[in-house]
LUMSEKOL-18014 format. One record per residue (C-alpha): chain; y, x, z. Coordinates in Angstrom, 1 decimal, decimal comma. Layout:
! LUMSEKOL-18014
  unit   north    east      up
     A       Y       X       Z
...
//
This chain:
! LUMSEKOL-18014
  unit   north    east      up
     A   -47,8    -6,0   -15,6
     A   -44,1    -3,9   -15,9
     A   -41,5    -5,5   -15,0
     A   -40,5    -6,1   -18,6
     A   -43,7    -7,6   -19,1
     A   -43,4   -10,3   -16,3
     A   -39,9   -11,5   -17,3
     A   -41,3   -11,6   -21,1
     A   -43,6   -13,8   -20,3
     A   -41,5   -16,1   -18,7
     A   -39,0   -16,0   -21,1
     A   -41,6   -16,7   -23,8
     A   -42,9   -19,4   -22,0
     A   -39,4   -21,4   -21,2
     A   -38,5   -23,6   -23,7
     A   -34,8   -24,0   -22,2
     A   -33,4   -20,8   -20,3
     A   -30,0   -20,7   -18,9
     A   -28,6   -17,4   -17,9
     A   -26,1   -16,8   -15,3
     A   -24,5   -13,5   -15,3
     A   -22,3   -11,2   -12,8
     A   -20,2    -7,9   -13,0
     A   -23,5    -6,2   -12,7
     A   -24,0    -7,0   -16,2
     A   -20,9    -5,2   -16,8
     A   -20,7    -2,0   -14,5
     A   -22,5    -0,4   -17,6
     A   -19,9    -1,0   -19,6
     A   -17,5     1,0   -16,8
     A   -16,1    -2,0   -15,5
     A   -16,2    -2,1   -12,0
     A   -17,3    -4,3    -9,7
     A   -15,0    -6,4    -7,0
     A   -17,0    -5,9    -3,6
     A   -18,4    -2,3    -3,8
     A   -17,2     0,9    -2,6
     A   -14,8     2,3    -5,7
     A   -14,7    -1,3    -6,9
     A   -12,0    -3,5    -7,8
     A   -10,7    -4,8    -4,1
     A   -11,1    -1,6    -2,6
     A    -8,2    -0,7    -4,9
     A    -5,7    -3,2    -4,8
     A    -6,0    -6,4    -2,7
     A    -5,9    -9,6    -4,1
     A    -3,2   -11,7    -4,9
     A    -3,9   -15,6    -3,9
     A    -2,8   -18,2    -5,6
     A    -0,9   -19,8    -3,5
     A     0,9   -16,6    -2,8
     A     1,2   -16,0    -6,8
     A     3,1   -19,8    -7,2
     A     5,4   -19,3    -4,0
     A     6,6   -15,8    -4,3
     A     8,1   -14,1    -7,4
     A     7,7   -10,7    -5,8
     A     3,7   -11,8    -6,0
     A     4,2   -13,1    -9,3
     A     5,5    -9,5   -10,8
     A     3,0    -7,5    -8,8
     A     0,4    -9,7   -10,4
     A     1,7    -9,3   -14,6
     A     2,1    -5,4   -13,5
     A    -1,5    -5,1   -12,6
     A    -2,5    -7,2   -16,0
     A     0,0    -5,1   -17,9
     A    -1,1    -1,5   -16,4
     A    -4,6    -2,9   -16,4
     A    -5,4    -1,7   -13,4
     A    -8,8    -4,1   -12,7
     A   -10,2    -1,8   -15,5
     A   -11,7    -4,5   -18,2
     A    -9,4    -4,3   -20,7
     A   -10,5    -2,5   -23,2
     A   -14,4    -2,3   -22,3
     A   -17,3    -2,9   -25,1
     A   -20,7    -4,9   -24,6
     A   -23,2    -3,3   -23,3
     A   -27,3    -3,3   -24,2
     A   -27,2    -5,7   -21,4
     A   -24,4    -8,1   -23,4
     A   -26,9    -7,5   -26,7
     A   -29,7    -8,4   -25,2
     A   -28,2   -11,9   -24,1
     A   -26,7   -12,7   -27,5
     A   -30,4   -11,5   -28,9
     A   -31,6   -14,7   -26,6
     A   -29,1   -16,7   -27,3
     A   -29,8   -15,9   -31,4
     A   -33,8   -16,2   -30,9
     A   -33,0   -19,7   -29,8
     A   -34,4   -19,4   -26,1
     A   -31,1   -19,8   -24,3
     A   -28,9   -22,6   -23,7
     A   -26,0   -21,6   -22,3
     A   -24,8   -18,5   -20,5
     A   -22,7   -19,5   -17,2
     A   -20,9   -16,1   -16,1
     A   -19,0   -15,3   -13,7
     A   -17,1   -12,4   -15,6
     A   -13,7   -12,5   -16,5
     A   -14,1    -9,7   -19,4
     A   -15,1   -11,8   -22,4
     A   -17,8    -9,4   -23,0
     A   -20,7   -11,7   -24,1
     A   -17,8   -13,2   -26,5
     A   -17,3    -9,6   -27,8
     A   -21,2    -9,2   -27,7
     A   -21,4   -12,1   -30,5
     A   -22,0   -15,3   -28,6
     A   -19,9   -18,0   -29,3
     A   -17,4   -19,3   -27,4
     A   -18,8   -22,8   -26,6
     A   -22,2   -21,2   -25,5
     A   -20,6   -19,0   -22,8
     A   -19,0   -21,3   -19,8
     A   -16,4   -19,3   -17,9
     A   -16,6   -20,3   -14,7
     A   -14,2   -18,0   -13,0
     A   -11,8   -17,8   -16,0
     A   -10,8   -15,2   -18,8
     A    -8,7   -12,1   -18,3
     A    -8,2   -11,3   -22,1
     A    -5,0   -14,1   -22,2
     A    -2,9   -16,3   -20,3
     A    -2,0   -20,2   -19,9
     A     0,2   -22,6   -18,6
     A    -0,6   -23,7   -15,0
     A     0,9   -26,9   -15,6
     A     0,4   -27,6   -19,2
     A    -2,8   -25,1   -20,0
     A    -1,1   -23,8   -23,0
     A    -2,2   -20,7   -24,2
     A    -0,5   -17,7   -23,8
     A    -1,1   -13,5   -25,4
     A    -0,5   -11,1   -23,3
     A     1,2    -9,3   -26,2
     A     3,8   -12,1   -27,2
     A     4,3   -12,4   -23,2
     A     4,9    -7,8   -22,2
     A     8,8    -8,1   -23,6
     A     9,6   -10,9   -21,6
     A     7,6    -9,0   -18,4
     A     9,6    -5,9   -19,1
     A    13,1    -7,8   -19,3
     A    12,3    -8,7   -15,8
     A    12,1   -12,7   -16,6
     A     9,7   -14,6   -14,6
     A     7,4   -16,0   -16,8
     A     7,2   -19,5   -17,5
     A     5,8   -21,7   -20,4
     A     8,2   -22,3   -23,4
     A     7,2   -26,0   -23,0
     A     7,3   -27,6   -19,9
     A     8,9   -24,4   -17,8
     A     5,1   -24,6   -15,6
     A     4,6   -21,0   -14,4
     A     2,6   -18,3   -16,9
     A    -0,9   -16,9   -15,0
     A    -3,9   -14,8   -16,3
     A    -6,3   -17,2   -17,3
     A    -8,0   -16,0   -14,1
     A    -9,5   -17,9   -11,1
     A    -7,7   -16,5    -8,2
     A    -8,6   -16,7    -4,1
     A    -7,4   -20,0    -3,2
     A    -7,5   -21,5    -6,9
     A    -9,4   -24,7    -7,8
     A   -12,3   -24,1    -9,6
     A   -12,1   -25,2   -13,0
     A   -13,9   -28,8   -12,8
     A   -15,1   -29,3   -16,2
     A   -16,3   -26,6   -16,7
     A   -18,8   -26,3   -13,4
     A   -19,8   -30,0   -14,2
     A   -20,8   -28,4   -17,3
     A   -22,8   -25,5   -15,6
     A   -24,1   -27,7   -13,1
     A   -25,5   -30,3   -15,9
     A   -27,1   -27,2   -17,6
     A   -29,0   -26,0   -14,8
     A   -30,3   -29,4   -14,0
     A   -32,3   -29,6   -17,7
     A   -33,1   -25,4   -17,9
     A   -36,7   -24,7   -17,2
     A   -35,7   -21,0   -16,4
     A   -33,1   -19,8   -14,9
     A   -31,8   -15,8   -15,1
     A   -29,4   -14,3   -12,8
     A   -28,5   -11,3   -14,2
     A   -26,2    -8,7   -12,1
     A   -24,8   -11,2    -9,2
     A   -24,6   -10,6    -6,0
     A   -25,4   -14,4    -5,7
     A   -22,8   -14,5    -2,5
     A   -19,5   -16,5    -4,0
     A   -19,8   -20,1    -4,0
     A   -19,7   -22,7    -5,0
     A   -21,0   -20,6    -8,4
     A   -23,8   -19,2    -6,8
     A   -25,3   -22,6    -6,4
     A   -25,9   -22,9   -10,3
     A   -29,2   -21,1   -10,0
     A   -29,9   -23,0    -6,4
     A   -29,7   -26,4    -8,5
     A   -31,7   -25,4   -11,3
     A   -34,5   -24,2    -8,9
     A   -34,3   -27,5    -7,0
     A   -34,7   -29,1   -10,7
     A   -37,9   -27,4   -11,1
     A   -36,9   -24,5   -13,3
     A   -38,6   -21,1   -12,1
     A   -36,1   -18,7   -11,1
     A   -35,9   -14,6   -11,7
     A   -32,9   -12,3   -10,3
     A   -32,3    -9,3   -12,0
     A   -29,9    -7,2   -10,5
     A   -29,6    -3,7    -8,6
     A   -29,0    -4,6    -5,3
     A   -31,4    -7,2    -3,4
     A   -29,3   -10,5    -2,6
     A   -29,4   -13,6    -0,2
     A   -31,2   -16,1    -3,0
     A   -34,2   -13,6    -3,5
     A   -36,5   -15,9    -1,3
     A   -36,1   -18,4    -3,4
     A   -36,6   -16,7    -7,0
     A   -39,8   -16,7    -8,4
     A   -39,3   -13,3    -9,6
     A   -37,1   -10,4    -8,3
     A   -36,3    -7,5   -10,5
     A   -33,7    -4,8    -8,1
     A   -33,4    -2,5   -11,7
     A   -31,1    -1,4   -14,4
     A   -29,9    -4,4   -16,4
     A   -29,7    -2,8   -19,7
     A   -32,8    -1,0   -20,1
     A   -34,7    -3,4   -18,8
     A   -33,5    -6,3   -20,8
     A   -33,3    -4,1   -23,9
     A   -37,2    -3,7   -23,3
     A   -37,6    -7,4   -23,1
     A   -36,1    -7,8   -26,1
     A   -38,7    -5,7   -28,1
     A   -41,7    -7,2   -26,6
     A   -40,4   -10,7   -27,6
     A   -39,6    -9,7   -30,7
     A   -43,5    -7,7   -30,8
//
């Protein structure tokens, strides 16, 4: 059987699939990645939080790299990749899709907002750290380029990407969520992740350990293929494309 073929079949024959993505998912789109060569930390280094909340000189370099967008999302469109997810998601085959992207793409791809659980955040806005109140990066530029430092109109708590920076708490609620979703999925798809940051990687860990089968699709082989049922080191895009039209056969 093609590759295609194999993850088809299992597709067709899961009743409950939960799909965890990664920037691989997303390099098509011309995003790049965080780890590789020519990706996003070999360009700038990253800001941690608790450098972010001490230090205003942080705080400014962070807003000029989200106002210059120099980690190169802004802007991007879905890819075939992207479709092909929302296609599952429409055909009724998957649950939820737990990504670790930042770029809102699967949003922009037509899935809607409470089927996509943003694990690591969302770089397409802002919010409160205190309060969690919502911010536009639009409504916040003038204040950036009057030099204020930027703090909610509220209760004064400081103004942040909606990001998940080194050092932050992961959001709780939302990997309870991801964690309760891979407990009742009966396939589990880890597209484009390099399956090495935790404690997200362990989504697809717990849904294998729940008894779902388990197949990685990325480029690159990664640390949980021993425990995948099936291991796809391919184009994301193309190959999910062709899924697509043999479910749909």
């Amino acid at each position: 059987m093609s590759d295609a073929a194999q993850l088809a079949e299992m597709i067709q024959n899961a009743n409950r699939v939960l799909i965890f993505t990664g920037a691989g998912i997303s390099t098509e789109s011309g995003i790049p990645d965080f780890r590789s060569p020519g990706g996003v930390w070999s360009k700038m280094t990253p800001i941690y939080f608790q450098d972010f909340v001490a230090s205003r000189d942080q705080r400014r370099e962070s807003w000029r790299r989200v106002f210059n967008k120099t980690a190169g999302w802004t802007g991007a469109k879905p890819n075939t990749g992207h479709y092909a997810v929302a296609k599952l998601v429409d055909m009724g085959k998957v649950s939820r899709v737990v990504t670790q992207n930042v770029d809102n793409l699967h949003q922009h791809a037509g899935i809607d907002d409470d089927k996509v659980i943003e694990i690591h955040g969302n770089a397409s806005y802002a919010k409160c750290l205190n309060c969690g109140k919502r911010y536009e990066f639009d409504d916040l530029k003038p204040r950036y380029e009057a030099d204020e430092d930027l703090t909610c109109l509220f209760c004064e708590g400081l103004l942040k990407s909606a990001t998940i920076s080194f050092g932050q708490a992961m959001p709780e609620e939302k990997m309870a969520l991801a964690e309760a979703e891979a407990e009742i999925a009966d396939l589990c798809l880890a597209i484009g992740s390099s399956l090495v940051v935790y404690p997200a990687a362990n989504i697809p860990i717990i849904a294998k350990q729940t008894g779902a089968q388990y197949a990685i699709i990325n480029r690159e082989p990664t640390d949980q293929d021993p425990y995948a049922d099936l291991v796809l080191n391919t184009e994301i895009g193309p190959l999910l494309s062709e899924v697509i039209e043999l479910l749909e056969a």
